[in-house]
C-alpha positions as semicolon CSV with decimal commas, in nm:
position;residue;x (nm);y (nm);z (nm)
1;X;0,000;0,000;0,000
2;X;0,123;0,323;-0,112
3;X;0,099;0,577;0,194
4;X;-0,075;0,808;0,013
5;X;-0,364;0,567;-0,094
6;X;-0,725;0,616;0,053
7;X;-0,783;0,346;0,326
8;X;-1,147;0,340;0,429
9;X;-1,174;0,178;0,847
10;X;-1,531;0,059;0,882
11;X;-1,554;0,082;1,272
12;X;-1,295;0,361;1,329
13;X;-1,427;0,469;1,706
14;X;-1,420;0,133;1,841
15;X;-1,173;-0,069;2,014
16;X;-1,042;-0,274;1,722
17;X;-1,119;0,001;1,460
18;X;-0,887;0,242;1,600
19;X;-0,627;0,105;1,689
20;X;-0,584;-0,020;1,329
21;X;-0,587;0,371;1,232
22;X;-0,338;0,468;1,502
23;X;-0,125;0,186;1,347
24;X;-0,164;0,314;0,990
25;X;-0,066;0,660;1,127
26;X;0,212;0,554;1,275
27;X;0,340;0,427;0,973
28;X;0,284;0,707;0,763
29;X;-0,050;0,651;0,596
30;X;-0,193;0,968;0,531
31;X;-0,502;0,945;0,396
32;X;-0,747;0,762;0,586
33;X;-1,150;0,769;0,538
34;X;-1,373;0,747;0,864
35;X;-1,727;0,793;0,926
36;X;-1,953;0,836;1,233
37;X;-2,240;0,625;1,259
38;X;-2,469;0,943;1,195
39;X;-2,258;0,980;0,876
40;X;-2,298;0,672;0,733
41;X;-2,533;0,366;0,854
42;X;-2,341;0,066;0,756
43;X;-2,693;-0,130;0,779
44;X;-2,834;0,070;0,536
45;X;-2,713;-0,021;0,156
46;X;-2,791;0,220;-0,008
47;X;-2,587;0,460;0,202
48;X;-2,293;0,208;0,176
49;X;-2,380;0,167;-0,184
50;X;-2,367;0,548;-0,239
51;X;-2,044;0,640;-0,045
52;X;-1,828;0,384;-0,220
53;X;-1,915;0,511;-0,494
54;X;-1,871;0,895;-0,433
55;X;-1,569;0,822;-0,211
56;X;-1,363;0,518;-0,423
57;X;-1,175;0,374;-0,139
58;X;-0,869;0,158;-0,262
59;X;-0,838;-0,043;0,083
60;X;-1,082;-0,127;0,347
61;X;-1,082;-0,292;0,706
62;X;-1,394;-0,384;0,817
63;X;-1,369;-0,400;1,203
64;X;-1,722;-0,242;1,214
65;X;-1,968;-0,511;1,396
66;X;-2,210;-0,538;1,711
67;X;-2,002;-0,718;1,976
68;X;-1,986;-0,792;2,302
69;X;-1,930;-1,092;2,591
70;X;-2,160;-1,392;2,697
71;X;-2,471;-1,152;2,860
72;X;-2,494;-0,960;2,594
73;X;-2,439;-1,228;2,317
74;X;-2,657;-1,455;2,456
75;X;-2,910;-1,153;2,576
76;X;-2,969;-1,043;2,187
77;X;-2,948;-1,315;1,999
78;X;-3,157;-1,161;1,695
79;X;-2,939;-0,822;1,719
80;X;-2,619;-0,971;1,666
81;X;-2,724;-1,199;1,334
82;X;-2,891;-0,944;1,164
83;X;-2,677;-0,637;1,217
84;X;-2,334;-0,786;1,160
85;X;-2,460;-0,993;0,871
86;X;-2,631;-0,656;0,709
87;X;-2,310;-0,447;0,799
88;X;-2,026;-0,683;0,628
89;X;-2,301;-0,751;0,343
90;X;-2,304;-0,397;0,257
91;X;-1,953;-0,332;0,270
92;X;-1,787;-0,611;0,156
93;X;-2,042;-0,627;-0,194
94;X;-1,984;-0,227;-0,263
95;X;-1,612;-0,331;-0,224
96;X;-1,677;-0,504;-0,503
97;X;-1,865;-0,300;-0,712
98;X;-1,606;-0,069;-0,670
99;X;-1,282;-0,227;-0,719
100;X;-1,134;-0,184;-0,429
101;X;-0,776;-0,336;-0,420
102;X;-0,796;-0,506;-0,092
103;X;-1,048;-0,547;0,191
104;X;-0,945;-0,673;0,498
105;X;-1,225;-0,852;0,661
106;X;-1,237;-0,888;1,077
107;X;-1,390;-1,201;1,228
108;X;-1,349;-1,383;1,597
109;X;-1,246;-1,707;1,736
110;X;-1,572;-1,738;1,823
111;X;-1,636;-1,872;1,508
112;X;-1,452;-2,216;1,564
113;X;-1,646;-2,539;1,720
114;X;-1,697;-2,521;2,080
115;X;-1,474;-2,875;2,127
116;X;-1,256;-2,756;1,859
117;X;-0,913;-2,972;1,924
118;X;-0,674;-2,727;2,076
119;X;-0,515;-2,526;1,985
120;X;-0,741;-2,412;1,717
121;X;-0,591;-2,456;1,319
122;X;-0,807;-2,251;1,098
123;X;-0,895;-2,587;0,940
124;X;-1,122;-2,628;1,225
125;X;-1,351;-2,385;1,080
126;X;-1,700;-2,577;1,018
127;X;-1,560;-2,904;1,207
128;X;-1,830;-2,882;1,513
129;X;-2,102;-2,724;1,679
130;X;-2,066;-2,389;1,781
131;X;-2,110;-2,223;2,168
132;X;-2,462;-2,167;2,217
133;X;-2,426;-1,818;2,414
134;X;-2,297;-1,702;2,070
135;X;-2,413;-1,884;1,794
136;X;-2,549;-1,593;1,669
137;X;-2,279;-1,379;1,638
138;X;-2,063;-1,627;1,489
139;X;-2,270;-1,747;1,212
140;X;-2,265;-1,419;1,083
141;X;-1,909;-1,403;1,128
142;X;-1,878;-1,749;0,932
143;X;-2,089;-1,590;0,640
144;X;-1,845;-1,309;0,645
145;X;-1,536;-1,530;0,578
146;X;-1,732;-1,761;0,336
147;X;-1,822;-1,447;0,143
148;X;-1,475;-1,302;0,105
149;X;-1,398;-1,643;-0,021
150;X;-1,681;-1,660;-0,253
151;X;-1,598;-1,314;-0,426
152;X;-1,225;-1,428;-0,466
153;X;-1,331;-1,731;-0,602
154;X;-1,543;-1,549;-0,837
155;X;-1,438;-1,199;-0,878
156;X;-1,088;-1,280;-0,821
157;X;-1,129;-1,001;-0,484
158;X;-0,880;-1,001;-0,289
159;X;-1,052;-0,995;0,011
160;X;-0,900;-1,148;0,311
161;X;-1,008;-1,244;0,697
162;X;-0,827;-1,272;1,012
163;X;-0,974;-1,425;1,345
164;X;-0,873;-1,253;1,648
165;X;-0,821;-1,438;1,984
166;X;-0,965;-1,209;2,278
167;X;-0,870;-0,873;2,269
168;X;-0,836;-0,589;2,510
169;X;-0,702;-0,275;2,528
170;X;-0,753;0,127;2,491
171;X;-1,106;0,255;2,396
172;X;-1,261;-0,134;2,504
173;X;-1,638;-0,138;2,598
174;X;-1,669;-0,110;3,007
175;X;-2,017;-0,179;3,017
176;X;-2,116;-0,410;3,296
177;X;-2,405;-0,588;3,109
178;X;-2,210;-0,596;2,755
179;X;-1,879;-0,565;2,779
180;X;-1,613;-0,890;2,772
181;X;-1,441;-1,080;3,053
182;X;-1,169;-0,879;3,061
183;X;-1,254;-0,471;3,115
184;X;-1,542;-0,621;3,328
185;X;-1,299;-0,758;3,559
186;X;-1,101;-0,383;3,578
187;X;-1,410;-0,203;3,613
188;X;-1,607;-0,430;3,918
189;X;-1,257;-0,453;4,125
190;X;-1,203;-0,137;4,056
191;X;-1,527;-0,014;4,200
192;X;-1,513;-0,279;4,464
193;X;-1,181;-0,129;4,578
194;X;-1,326;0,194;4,562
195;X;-1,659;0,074;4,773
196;X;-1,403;-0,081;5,049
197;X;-1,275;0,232;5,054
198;X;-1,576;0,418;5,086
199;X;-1,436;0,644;4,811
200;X;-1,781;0,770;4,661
201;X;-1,627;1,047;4,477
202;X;-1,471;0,804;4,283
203;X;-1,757;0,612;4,234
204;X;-1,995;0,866;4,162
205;X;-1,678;0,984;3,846
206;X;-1,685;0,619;3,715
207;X;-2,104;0,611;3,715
208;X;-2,113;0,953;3,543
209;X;-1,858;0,848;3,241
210;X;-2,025;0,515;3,195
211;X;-2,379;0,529;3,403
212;X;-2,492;0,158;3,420
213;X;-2,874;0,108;3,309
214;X;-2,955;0,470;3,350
215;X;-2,780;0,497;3,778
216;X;-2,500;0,774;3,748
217;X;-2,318;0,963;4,038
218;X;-2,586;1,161;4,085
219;X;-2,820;0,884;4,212
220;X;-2,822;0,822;4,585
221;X;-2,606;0,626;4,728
222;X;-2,880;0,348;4,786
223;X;-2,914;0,333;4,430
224;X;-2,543;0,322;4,340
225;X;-2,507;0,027;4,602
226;X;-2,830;-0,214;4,469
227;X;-2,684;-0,137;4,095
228;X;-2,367;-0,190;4,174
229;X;-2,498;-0,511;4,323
230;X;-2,717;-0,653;4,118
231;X;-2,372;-0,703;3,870
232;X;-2,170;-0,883;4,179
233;X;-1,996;-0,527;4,277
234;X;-2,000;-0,546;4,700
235;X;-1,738;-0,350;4,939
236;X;-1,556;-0,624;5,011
237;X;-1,587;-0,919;4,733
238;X;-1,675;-0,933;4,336
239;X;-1,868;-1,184;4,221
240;X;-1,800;-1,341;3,917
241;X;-2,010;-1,568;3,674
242;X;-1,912;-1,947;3,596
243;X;-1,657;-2,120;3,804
244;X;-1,346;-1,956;3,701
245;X;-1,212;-2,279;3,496
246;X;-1,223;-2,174;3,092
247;X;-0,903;-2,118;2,947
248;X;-0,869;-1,783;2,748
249;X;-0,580;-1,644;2,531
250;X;-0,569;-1,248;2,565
251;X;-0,385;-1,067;2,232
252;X;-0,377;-0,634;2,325
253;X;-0,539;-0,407;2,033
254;X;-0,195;-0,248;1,933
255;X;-0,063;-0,634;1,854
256;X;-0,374;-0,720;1,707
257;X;-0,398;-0,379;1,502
258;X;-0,023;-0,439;1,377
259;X;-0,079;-0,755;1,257
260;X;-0,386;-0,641;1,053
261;X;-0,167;-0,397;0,899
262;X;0,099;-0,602;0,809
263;X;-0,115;-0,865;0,691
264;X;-0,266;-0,557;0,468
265;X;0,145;-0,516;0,374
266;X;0,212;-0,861;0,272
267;X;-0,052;-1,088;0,257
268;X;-0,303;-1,181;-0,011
269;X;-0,618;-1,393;-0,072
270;X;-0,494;-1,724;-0,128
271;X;-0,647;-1,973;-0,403
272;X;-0,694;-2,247;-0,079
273;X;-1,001;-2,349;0,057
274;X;-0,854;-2,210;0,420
275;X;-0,846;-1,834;0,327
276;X;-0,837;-1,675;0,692
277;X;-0,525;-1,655;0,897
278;X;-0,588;-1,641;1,293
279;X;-0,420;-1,377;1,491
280;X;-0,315;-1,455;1,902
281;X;-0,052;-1,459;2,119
282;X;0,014;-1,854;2,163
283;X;-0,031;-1,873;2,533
284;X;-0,379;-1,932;2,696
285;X;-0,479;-1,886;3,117
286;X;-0,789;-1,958;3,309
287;X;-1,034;-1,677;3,376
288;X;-0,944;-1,753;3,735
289;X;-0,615;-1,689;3,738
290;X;-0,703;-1,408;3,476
291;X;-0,954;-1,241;3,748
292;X;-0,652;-1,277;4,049
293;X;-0,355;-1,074;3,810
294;X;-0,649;-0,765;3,764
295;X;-0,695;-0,779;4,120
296;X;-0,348;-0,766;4,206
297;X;-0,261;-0,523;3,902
298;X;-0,570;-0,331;4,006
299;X;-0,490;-0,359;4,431
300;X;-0,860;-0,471;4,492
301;X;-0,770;-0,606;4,834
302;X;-1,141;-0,778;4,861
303;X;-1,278;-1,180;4,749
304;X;-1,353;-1,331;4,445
305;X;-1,668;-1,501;4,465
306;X;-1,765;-1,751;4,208
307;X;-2,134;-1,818;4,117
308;X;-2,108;-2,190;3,939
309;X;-2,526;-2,175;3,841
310;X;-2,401;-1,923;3,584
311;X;-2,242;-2,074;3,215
312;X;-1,881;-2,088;3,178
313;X;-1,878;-2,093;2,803
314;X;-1,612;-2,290;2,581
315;X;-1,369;-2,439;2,762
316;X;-1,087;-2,364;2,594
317;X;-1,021;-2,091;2,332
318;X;-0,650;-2,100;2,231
319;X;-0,547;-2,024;1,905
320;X;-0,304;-2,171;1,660
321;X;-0,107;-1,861;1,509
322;X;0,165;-2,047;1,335
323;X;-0,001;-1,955;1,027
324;X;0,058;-1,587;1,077
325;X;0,388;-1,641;1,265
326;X;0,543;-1,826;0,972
327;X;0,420;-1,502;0,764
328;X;0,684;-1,296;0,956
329;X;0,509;-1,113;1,241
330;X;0,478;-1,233;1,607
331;X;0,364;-1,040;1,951
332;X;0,551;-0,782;2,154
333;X;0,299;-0,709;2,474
334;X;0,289;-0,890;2,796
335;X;-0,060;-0,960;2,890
336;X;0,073;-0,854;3,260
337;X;0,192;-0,519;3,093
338;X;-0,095;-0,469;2,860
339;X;-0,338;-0,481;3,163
340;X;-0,109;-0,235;3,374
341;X;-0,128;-0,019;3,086
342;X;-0,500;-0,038;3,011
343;X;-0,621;-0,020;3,399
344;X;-0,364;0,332;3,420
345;X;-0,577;0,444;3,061
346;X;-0,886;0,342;3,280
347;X;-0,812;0,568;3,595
348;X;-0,725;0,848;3,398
């Protein structure tokens, strides 16, 4: 890619969308296309439709999707099929229509068999059934990798996807009902801690930047404490869902984001019938001991309670990489570091 060429990044404000435009910038592309969600409805097609055509991107990343962790995946089931299938739809047929050079298409690990053999080849894709908390969201992930196959197979696109282990890092979603395992974790400890403290100015600035179902700072602090409770959040313990056991792999957004971009570099659609390449770290923990490094990294000196009538989900996500690694590019961030580094991003 030329660093003057126009690189449209579906997704820019989120998590996984802008770190891949930091990354870019960093490297001296100059010329990047973004649009708010008021801009441009990536559900609608014939918005899509028209601003590929008036805007003639010659690159696109697609990290624009509905995501979130096990509540909210399993919470709304019919939201996550039909938006993420009607968003990558959209984009990745105007692509098309417009000859756009590459499109770099953004998928999950989610998308692999819940007893997938470990760790997970991208061979595995299709081998099993899927997780039930997130069948959903998957399936439309699956169509979105089968599609970039079926226009390069066609079309001769060159339209590639990469599967993401678990990510974290700046910008993530902190949302107690929606967000993933891992800024959950940073946010209850971290208003546990504050509750053991009895530091209510401190709770009252976390509720106003991310109010949770409607309670902010300005509620009383009755309110704050049921809400606060009814998502496992008590003075002296968290309690978390499952019974700590799942193992997890845990890549940070700048990793992820550089591999995206290098992939973008040096990597195109293959004429193989295992297009995708799967981005991680290698190296897999259990939420347990994931949940006791953010409370020491985070200095919640309360319990961890675990409530086993909740679902665990998979039991083991690890992905192979040695696809990617054998490609050239390989990891630089400690998960230990990355957390230290997100929770100080959190605080301030």
């Amino acid at each position: 890619m030329k660093k003057n060429a126009k690189i449209y990044v579906a997704g820019h404000i989120g998590m996984v969308g802008s770190a891949i435009c930091r990354n870019l910038q960093s490297q001296g592309y100059t010329n990047l296309l973004t649009r708010n969600y008021p801009e441009l409805n990536l559900i609608d097609q014939e918005s899509v439709t028209r601003f590929f055509a008036d805007e003639k991107p010659e690159y696109v990343v697609l990290a624009a999707a509905k995501v979130g962790g096990i509540v909210a995946n399993n919470t709304y089931r019919a939201q996550f099929i039909y938006e993420n299938l009607m968003i990558q739809n959209n984009v990745i047929h105007a692509a098309y229509q417009n000859r756009v050079k590459k499109l770099l298409f953004l998928g999950s690990s989610c998308i692999y068999p819940r007893l997938a053999p470990q760790p997970i080849k991208e061979e595995y894709l299709l081998t099993g059934e899927l997780e039930p908390t997130n069948e959903p969201y998957a399936i439309a992930k699956i169509a979105g990798i089968k599609m970039c196959e079926a226009y390069h197979a066609q079309y001769g696109c060159n339209f590639i996807s990469v599967m993401p282990t678990n990510l974290y890092g700046k910008n993530d979603n902190y949302d107690l009902e929606k967000s993933h395992v891992l800024p959950a974790l940073i946010r209850k400890m971290y208003l546990a801690e504050c509750l053991r403290k009895s530091d209510w100015n401190a709770i009252r600035e976390d509720l106003d930047k991310r109010p949770v179902e409607g309670v902010s700072g300005k509620n009383t602090d009755v309110e704050i404490g049921n809400i606060l409770a009814k998502y496992g959040i008590s003075n002296n313990t968290v309690t978390l869902w499952g019974t700590g056991s799942p193992l997890r792999e845990f890549l940070n957004v700048e990793d992820m984001a550089d591999a995206c971009v290098y992939l973008m570099q040096t990597y195109d659609a293959p004429d193989s019938n295992i297009p995708h390449v799967n981005i991680g770290c290698g190296e897999d923990l259990s939420i347990k001991e994931l949940a006791y490094l953010v409370k020491k990294i985070v200095g919640f000196e309360g319990e961890i309670v675990w409530d086993s009538t909740k679902p665990d989900g998979t039991p083991r996500k690890l992905m192979d990489s040695s696809k990617l690694y054998s490609l050239g590019w390989t990891p630089k961030i400690s998960l230990e570091a990355g957390i230290t580094k997100v929770f100080q991003n959190y605080c301030a």
